[in-house]
C-alpha positions as CSV (number, residue, x, y, z in Angstrom):
1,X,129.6,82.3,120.4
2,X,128.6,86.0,121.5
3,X,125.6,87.1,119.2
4,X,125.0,90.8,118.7
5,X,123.0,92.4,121.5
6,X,121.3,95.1,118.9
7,X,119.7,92.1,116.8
8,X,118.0,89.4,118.7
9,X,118.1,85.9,117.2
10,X,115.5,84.3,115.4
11,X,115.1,81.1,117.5
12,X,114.9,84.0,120.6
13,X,112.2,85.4,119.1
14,X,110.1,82.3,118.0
15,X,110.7,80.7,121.2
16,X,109.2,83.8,123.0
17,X,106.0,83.9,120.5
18,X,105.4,80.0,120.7
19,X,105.5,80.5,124.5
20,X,102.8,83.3,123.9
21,X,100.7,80.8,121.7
22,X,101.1,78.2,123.9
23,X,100.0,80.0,127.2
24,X,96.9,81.1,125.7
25,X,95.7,78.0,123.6
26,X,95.5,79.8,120.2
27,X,96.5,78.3,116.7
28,X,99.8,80.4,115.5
29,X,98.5,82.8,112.7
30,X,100.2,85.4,109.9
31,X,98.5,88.4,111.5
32,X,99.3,87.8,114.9
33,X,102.8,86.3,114.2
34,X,103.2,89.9,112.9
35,X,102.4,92.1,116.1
36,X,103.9,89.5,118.3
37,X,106.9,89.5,116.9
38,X,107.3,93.6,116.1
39,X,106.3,93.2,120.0
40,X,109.4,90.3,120.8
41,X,112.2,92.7,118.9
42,X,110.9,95.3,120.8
43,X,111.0,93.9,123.9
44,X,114.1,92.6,123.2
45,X,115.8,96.4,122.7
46,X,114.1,97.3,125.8
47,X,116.4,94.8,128.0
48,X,114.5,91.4,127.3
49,X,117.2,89.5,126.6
50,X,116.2,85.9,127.1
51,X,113.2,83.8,125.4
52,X,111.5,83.7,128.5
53,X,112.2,87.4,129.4
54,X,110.1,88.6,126.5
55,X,107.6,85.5,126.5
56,X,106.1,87.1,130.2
57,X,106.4,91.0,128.6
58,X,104.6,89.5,125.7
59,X,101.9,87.5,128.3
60,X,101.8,90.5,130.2
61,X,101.0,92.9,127.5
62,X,99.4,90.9,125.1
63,X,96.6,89.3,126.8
64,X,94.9,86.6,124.7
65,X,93.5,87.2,121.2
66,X,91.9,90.6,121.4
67,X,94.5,92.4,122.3
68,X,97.0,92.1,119.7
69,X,94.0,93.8,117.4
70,X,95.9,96.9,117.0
71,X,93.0,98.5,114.1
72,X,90.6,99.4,116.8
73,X,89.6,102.8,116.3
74,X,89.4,102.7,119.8
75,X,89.5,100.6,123.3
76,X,85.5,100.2,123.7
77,X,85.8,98.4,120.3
78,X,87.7,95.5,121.4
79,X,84.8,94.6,123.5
């Protein structure tokens, strides 16, 4: 079955945010499901096209809790 390349599936995008949460030892929660996934589809239109594709972008960019605070007025106050 060929799926749409413009719309990512949703066990893609779960698998790729469970790898995320299980890489850095955190408990899944709303707010951070949130960025993480806006992050997954967007990796996803940028040529990520497998689970484990956008699980390292997400690593990679996301790393560990503080920085998927994305209401920091600026970087010194993610310290």
């Amino acid at each position: 079955m060929e799926t749409d390349r413009d719309e990512p599936d949703f066990t893609t995008l779960s698998d790729a945010v469970r790898a995320w949460y299980r890489f850095y030892e955190l408990d899944p929660k709303d707010g951070l499901s949130n960025v993480l996934c806006q992050a997954a589809i967007d990796f996803y239109h940028a040529g990520h096209p497998t689970p484990g594709d956008i699980a390292t972008a997400l690593i990679g960019t996301y790393v560990g809790i503080h920085a998927t605070r994305v209401n920091a007025p600026t970087s010194a106050a993610v310290h």
